[in-house]
C-alpha positions as CSV (number, residue, x, y, z in Angstrom):
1,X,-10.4,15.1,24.0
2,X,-7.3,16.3,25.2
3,X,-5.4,17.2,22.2
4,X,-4.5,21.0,21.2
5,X,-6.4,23.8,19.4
6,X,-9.2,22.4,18.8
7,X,-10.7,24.1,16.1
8,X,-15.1,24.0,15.8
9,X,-16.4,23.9,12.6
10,X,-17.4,27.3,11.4
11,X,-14.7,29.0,13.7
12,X,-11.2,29.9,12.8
13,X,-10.2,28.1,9.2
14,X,-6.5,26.7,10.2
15,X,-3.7,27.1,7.4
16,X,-6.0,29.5,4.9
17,X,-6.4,33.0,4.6
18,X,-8.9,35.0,6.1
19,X,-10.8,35.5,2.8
20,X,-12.0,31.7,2.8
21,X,-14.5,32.9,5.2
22,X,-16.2,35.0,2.5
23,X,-18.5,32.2,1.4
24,X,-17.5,29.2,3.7
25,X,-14.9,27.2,5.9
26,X,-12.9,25.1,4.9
27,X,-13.5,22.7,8.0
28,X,-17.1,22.8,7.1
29,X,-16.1,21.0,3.8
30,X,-14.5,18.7,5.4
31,X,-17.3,17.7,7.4
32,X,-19.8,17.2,4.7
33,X,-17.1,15.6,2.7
34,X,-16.6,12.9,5.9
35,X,-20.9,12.6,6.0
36,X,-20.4,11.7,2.7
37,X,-23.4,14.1,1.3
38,X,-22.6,15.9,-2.0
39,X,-25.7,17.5,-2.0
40,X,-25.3,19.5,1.0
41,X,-25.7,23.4,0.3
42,X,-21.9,24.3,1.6
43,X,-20.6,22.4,-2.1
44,X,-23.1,24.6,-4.4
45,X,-22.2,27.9,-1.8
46,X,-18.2,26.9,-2.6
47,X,-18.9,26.4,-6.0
48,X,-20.8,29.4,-6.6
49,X,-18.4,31.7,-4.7
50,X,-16.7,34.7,-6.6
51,X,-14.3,35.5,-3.7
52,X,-13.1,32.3,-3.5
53,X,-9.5,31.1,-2.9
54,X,-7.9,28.7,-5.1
55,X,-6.7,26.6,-2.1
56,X,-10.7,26.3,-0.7
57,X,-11.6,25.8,-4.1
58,X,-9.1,22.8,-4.6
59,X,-10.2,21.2,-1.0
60,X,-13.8,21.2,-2.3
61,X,-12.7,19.8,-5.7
62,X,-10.8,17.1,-4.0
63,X,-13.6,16.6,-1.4
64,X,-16.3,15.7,-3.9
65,X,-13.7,13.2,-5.2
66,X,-13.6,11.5,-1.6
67,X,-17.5,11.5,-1.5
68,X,-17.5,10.0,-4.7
69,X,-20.4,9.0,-6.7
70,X,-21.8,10.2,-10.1
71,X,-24.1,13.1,-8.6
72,X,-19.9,14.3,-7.0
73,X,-18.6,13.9,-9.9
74,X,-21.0,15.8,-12.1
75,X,-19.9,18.8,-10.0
76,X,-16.1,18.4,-10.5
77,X,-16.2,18.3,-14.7
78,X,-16.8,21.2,-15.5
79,X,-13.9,22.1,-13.6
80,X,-11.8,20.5,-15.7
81,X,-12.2,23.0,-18.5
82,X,-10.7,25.3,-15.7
83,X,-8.2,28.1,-16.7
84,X,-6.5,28.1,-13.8
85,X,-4.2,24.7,-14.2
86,X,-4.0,23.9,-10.5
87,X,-7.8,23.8,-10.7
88,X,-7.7,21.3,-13.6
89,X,-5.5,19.2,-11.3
90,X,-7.5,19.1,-8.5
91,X,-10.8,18.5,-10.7
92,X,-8.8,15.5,-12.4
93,X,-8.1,13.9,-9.6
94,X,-11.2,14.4,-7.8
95,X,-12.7,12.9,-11.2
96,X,-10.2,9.9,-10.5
97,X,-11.2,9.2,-7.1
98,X,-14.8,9.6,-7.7
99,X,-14.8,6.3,-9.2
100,X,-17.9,7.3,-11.5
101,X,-17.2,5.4,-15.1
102,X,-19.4,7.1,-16.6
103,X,-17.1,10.4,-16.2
104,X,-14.4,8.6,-18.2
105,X,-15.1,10.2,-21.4
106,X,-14.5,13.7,-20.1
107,X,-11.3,12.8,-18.8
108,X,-10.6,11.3,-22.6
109,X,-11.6,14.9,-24.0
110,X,-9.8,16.9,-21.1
111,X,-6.7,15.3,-22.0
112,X,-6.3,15.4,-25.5
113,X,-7.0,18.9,-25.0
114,X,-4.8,19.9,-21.9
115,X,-1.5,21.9,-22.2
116,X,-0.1,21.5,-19.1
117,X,2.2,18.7,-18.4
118,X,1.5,18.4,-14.5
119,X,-2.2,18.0,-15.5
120,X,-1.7,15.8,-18.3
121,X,0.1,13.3,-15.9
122,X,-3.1,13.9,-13.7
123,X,-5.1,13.2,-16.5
124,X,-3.9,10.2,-17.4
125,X,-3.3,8.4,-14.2
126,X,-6.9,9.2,-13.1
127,X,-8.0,7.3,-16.3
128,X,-6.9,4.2,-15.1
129,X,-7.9,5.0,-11.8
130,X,-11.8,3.9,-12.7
131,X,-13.2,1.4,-14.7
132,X,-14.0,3.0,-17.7
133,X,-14.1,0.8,-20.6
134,X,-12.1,3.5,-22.7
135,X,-9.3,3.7,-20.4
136,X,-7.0,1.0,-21.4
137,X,-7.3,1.9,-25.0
138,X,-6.4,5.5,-24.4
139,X,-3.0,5.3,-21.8
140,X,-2.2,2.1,-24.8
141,X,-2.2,5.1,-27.4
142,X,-0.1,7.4,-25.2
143,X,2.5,5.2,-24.1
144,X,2.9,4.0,-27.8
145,X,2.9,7.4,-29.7
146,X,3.1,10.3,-27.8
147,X,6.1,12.2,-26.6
148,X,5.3,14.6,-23.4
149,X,7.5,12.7,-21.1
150,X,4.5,13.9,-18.1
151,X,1.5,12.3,-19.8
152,X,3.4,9.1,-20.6
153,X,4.1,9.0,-16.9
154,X,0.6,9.5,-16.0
155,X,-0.3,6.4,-18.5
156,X,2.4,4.3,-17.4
157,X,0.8,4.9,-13.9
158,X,-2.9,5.1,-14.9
159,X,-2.4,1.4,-16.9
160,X,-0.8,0.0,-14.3
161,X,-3.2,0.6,-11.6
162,X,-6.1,-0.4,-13.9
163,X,-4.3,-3.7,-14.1
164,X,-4.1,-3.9,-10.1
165,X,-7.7,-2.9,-9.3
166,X,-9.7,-3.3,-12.4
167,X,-7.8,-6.5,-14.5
168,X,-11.8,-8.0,-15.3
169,X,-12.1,-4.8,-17.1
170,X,-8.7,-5.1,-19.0
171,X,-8.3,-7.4,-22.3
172,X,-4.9,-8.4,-23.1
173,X,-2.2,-6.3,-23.4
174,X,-0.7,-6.9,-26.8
175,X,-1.3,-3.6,-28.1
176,X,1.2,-1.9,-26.0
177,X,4.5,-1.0,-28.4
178,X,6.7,-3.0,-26.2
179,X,10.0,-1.2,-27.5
180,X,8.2,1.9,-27.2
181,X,8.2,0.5,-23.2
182,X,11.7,0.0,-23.1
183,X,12.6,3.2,-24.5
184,X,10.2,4.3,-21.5
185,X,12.2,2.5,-19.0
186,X,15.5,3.4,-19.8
187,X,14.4,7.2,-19.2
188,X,15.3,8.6,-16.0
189,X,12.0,10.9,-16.1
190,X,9.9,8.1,-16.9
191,X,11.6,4.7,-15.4
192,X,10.2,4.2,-12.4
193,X,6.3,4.4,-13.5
194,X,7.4,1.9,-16.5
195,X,9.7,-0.5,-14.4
196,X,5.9,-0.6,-12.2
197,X,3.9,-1.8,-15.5
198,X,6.4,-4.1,-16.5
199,X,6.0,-5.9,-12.9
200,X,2.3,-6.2,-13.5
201,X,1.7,-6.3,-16.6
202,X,2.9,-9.5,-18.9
203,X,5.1,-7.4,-21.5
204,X,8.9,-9.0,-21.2
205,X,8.4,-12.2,-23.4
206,X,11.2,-14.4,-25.7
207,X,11.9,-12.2,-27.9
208,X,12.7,-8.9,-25.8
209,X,14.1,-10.5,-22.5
210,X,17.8,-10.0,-23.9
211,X,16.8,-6.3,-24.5
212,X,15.4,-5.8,-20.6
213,X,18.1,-8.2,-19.2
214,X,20.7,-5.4,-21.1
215,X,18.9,-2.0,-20.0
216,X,19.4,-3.7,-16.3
217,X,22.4,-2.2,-15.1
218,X,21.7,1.3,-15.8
219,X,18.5,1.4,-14.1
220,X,17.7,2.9,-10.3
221,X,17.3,0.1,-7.6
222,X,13.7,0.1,-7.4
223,X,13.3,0.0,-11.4
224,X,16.3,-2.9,-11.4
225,X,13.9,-4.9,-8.8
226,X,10.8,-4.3,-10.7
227,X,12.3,-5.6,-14.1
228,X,13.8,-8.2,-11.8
229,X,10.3,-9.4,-11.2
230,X,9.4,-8.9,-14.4
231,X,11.9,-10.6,-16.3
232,X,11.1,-13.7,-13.7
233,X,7.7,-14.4,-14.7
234,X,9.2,-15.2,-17.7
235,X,10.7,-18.5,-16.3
236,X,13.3,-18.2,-19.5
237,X,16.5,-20.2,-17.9
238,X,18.3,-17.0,-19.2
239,X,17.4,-14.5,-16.1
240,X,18.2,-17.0,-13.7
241,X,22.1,-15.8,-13.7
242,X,20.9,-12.5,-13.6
243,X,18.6,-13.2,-9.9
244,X,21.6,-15.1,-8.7
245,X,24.2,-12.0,-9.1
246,X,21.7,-10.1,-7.2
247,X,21.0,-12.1,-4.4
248,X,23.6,-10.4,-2.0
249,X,22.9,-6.7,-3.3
250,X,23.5,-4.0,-1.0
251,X,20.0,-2.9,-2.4
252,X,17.3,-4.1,0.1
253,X,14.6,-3.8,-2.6
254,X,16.9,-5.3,-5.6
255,X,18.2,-8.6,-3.4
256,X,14.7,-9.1,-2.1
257,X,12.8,-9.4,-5.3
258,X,15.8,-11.7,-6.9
259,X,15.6,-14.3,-3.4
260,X,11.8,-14.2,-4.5
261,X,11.6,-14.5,-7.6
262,X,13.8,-17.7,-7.7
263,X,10.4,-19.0,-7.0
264,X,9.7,-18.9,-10.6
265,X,11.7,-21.8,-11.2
266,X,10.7,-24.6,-9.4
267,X,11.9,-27.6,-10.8
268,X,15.9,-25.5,-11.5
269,X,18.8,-27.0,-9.1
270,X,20.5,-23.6,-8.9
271,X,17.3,-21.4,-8.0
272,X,17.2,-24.1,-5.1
273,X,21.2,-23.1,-4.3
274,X,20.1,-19.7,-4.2
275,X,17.7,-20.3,-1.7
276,X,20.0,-22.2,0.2
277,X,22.7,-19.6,-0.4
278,X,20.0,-16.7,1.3
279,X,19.8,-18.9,3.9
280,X,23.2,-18.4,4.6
281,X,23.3,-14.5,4.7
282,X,23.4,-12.7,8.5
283,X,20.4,-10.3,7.6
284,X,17.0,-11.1,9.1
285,X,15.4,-9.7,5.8
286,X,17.2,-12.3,3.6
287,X,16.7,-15.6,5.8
288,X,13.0,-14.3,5.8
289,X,12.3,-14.1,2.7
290,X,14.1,-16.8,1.6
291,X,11.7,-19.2,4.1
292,X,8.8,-17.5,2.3
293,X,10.5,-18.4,-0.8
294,X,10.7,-22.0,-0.1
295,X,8.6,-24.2,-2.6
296,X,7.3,-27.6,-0.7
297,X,9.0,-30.0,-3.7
298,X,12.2,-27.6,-2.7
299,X,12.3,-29.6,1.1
300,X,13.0,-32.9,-0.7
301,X,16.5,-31.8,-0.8
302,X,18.5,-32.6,2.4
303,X,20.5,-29.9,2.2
304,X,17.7,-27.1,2.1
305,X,15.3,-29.4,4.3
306,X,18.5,-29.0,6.7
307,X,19.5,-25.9,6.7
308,X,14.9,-25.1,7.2
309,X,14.8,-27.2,10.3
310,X,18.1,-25.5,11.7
311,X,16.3,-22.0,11.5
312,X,13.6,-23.8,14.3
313,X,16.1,-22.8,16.7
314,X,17.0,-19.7,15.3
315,X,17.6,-16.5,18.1
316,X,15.1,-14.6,15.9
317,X,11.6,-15.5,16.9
318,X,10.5,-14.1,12.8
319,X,12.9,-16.6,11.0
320,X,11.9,-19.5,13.7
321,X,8.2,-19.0,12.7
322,X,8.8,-18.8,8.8
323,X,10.8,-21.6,8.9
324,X,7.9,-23.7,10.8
325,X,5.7,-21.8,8.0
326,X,7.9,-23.1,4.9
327,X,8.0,-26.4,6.6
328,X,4.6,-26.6,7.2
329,X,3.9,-26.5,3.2
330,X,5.7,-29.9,2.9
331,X,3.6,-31.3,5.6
332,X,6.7,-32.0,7.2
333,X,6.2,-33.4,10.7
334,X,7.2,-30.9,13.3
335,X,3.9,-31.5,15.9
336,X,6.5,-31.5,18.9
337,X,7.4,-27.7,18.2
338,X,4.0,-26.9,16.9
339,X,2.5,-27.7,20.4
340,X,4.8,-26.2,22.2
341,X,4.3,-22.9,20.5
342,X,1.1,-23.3,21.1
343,X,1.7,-22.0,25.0
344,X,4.4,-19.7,23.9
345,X,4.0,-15.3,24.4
346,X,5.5,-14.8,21.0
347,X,3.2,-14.0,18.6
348,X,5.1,-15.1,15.9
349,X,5.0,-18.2,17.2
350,X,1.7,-19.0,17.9
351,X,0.7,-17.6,14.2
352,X,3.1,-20.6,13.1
353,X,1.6,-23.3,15.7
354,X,-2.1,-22.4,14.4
355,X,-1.1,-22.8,11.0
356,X,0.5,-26.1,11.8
357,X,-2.6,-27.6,13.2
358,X,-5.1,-25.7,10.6
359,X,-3.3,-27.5,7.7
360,X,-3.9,-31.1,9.7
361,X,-7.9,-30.4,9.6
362,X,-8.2,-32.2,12.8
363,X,-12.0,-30.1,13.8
364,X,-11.6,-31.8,17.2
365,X,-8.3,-30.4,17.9
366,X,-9.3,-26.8,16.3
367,X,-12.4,-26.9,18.2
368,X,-10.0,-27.3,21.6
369,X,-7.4,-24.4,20.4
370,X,-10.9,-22.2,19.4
371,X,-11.3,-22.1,23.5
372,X,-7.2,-21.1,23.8
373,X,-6.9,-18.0,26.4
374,X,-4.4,-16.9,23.4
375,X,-6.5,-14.7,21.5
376,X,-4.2,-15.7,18.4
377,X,-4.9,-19.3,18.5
378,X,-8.5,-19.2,19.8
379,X,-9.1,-16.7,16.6
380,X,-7.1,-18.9,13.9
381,X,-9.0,-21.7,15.1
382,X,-12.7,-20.3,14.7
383,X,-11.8,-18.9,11.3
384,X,-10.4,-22.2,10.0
385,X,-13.7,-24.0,11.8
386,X,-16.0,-21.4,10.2
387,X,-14.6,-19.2,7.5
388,X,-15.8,-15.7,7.0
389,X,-15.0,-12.7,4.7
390,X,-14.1,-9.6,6.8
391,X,-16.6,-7.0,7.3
392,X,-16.2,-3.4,7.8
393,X,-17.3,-1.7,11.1
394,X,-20.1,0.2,11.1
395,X,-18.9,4.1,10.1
396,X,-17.9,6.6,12.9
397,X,-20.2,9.7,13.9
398,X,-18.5,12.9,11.9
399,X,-17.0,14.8,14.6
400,X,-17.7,18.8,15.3
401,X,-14.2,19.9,15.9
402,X,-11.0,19.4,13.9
403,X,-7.6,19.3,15.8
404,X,-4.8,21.9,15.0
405,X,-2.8,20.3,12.2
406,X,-0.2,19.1,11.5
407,X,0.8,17.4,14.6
408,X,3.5,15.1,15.5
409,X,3.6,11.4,16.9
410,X,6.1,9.8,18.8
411,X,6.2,5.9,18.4
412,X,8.7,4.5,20.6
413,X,8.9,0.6,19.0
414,X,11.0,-2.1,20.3
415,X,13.7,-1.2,17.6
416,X,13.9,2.8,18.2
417,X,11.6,5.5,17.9
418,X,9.8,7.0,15.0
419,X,8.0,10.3,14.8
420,X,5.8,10.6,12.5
421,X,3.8,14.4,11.3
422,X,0.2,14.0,10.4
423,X,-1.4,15.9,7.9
424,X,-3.9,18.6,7.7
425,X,-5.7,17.9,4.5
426,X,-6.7,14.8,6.1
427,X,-8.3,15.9,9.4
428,X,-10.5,13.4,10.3
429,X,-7.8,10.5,9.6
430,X,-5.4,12.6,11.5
431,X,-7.9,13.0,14.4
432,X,-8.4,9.8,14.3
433,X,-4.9,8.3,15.2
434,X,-4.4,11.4,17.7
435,X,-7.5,10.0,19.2
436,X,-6.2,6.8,19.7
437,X,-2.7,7.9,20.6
438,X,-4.5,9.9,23.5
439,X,-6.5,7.2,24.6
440,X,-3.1,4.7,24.9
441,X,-4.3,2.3,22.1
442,X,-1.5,1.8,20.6
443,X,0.5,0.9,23.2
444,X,2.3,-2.6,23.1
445,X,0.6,-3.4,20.0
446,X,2.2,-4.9,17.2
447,X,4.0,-4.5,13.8
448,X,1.6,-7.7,12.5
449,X,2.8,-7.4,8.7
450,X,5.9,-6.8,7.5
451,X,6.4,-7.6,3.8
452,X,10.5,-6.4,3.3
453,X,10.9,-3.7,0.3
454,X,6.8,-2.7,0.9
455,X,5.4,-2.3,4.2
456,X,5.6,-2.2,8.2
457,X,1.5,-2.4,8.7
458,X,0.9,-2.0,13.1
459,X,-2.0,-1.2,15.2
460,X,-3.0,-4.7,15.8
461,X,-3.3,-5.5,19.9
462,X,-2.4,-8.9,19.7
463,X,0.1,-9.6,16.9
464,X,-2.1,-11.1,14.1
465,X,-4.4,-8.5,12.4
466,X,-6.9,-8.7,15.3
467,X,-7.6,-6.2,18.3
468,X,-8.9,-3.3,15.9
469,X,-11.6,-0.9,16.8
470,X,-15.1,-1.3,16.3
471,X,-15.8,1.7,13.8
472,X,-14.7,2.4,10.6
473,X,-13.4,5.8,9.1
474,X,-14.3,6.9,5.9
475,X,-10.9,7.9,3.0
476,X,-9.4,11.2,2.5
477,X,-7.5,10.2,-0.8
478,X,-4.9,13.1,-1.9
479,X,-2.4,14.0,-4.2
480,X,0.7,12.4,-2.3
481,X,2.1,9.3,-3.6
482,X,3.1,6.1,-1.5
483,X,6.5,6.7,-1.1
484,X,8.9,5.5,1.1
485,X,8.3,7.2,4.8
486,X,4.7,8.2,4.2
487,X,1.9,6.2,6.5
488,X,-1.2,4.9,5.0
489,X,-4.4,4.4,6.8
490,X,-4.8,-0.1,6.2
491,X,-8.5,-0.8,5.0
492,X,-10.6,-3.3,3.2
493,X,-12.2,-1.6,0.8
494,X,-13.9,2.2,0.6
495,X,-13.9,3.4,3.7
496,X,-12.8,1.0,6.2
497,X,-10.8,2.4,7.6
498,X,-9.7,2.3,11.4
499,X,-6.6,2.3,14.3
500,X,-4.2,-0.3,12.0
501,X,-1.7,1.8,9.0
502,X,1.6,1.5,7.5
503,X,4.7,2.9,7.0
504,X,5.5,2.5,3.2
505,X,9.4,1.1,3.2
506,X,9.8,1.5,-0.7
507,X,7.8,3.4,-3.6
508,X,4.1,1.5,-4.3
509,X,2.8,3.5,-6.9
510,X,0.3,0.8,-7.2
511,X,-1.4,2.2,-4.0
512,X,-1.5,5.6,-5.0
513,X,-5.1,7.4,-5.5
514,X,-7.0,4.1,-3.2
515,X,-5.0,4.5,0.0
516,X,-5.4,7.3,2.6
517,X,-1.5,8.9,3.4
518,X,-2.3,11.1,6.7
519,X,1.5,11.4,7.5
520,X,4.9,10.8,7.0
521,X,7.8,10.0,8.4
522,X,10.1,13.0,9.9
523,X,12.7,11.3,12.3
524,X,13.7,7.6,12.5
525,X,13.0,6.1,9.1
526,X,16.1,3.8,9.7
527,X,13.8,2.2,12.8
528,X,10.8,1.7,10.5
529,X,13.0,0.4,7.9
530,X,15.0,-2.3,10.2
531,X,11.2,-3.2,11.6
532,X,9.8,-6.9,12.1
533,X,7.0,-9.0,12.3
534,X,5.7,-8.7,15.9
535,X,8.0,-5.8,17.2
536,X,6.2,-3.5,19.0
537,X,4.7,0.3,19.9
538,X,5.8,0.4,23.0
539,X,4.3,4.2,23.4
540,X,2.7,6.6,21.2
541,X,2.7,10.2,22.3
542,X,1.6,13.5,21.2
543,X,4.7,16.0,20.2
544,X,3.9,19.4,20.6
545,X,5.1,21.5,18.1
């Protein structure tokens, strides 16, 4: 290790006062907190102490929350009868994280009883943060009766993100006042978190789409492309105008969301011309997902099957692959391009030639591209001969020594450079990618997954998801939200974590509480926001500060 002040546990506490040392460091939370051990003496000697800092006192909070686990969580409730509010928070969320169900009802009792907005909001959104079987019931009641604009928030979010991660545990949702909703979304203070539970939750239906389609143009862009997808699930030929007029929208997030939802009407001649009309546009973005958009009965059409093969020889290796991609769903025959991919450099190429010959199911062929030299191709193959569900690494060892935080990264990509500050309330996740920076990992690896008005996901070494490392790290959930700029840690469940993140490129609230933010964006958001499929890291460095 290489990187600067290196700080051993038990030493100097960076970023608190010198009284945190009364009773413990803050560092040595952390590591206990990382070893995943809520029984370790340093929790009872934080919890116990009289001369403690409300900052340590948070950190520990929030650090039972990340170990998780009813024996945590017991520790954390009592805190939520707090009289400091910040403490209430931190114990809310902690309770949130902790994922214990059985906790549930003290959250139910905390908030009918809490004062504070800020920790009302908490409250609420760590309800539907677990699979308690009170929770939908409760935010339901709040969002249809109650007036403090930050605990409606906090149901808003809470409901939505039960219906993300827990919808076995949801019934349906026909108890939610639907005008009460509306009224919700056409509030500034509150629009954002409702225009989010509109797009995942089934509540625009015939008789209120005239009243959503009306509220539309006085919303922000990212509500307007929520209710956008909202109002499209419907499939009432009445939005369709409404997706049309916002196909060329100098809103990234507002045109995207209207090209895709035109997939909600198959069997319609003019979502087809909308397709065929974001075809048309000059942006990368819009051709994109358009191609993705593309329905296989769509192809019959001359016109669209045209203007598909036409983007084969596009100067953009992303739109040529989609294309091949959209294509390849009408089991159009394009083996000549296919197999010559097949020996191409360009990842997004191959990832279109595998998926070519993985929807022929020839095994003899797939068994011949399973001993490719491409690592892409020879891995697309063996998964399609022998399917497997992804398993996480075993864990990383808990280091002794935390770096100085926060730290800046430079990541000079193929489109510009981004730097990027990583945070010190999530040390070991910040180590973790310095780590890797020092150790040249992420150089000339990828940009793998870009989904347009979500996420530029990188840290894969050859251009498909694949080339990780061979540990996992464990989740240091926090307050922040996923808003646009701030960088994830990518996993596949409770910590899995390892080298691949994201940059968030627009607000996914639906990710908040479940996904590790160890940084944010500081210089070049424009680069991450103009990123591609399969552009690069060219160089990560270390930025003193």
């Amino acid at each position: 290790m290489k990187h600067w002040g290196l700080v051993l546990l038990g030493a100097v506490t960076i970023g608190f006062s010198a009284q945190a040392m009364a009773c413990v460091h803050v560092n040595d939370i952390y590591y206990w907190a990382d070893k995943r051990d809520a029984e370790h003496h340093v929790f009872q000697e934080v919890l116990n102490c009289e001369e403690l800092p409300e900052e340590t006192l948070e950190t520990a909070l929030i650090s039972l929350g990340r170990v998780g686990g009813e024996a945590a969580v017991a520790k954390v409730i009592p805190y939520l009868q707090h009289e400091n509010p910040n403490i209430r928070y931190a114990a809310a969320f902690a309770v949130g994280i902790g994922k214990s169900p059985s906790a549930g009802s003290a959250l139910v009792k905390a908030l009918k009883n809490e004062k504070a907005p800020e920790v009302q909001y908490r409250l609420a959104l760590s309800l539907g943060n677990m699979a308690y079987s009170g929770s939908q019931f409760t935010l339901t009641q709040i969002i249809n009766q109650d007036d403090s604009v930050q605990k409606v928030r906090g149901a808003l979010h809470g409901l939505m993100i039960l219906a993300t991660f827990y919808r076995d545990k949801t019934s349906d949702f026909d108890n939610i006042d639907k005008k009460r909703v509306l009224e919700r979304l056409k509030s500034p203070e509150t629009q954002l978190e409702a225009s989010y539970l509109l797009a995942r939750v089934p509540l625009v239906d015939t008789e209120n789409t005239n009243d959503f389609l009306q509220a539309m143009p006085t919303l922000a862009p990212a509500a307007k492309a929520n209710l956008i997808r909202a109002l499209a699930k419907t499939k009432q030929r009445q939005v369709l105008p409404t997706l049309l007029t916002h196909l060329d929208s100098e809103h990234i997030a507002v045109r995207v969301n209207a090209i895709r939802s035109l997939a909600n009407y198959p069997d319609n001649p003019a979502a087809l011309a909308g397709v065929v009309q974001a075809l048309s546009f000059d942006d990368v973005i819009s051709q994109v997902t358009a191609l993705t958009t593309i329905r296989a009965n769509w192809l019959q059409n001359e016109e669209l099957l045209d203007r598909a093969q036409k983007k084969l020889k596009d100067n953009n290796s992303w739109v040529q692959s989609e294309a091949l991609l959209a294509l390849n769903r009408s089991e159009q025959e394009n083996k000549k391009i296919a197999q010559l991919w097949l020996q191409s450099d360009d990842p997004n190429h191959q990832r279109a030639a595998i998926d070519f010959f993985i929807k022929k199911n020839d095994t003899s062929k797939l068994e011949n591209l399973a001993k490719s030299d491409k690592p892409i191709i020879a891995s697309g193959a063996k998964k399609a001969l022998n399917p497997e569900t992804p398993k996480p690494e075993e864990p990383s060892q808990t280091g002794d020594a935390l770096p100085e935080l926060p730290v800046l990264v430079k990541l000079e990509t193929t489109k510009g450079d981004i730097t990027i500050k990583l945070f010190a309330d999530t040390p070991y996740t910040s180590l973790n990618f310095i780590e890797l920076v020092e150790s040249g990992f992420y150089n000339n690896t990828y940009f793998h997954r870009v989904i347009p008005n979500f996420v530029a996901q990188g840290g894969s070494q050859h251009g498909d998801g694949s080339g990780n490392v061979d540990y996992s790290i464990r989740e240091e959930l926090s307050y922040r939200s996923h808003l646009p700029g701030t960088v994830g840690m990518a996993t596949i469940g409770k910590d899995t974590g390892g080298a691949q993140f994201f940059i968030n490129t627009a607000p996914n609230l639906h990710l908040d509480s479940n996904y590790t933010i160890f940084g944010e964006v500081v210089e070049g958001m424009g680069v991450a926001i103009k990123l591609e499929q399969s552009d690069r890291i060219v160089s990560a460095d270390l930025l003193k500060n």
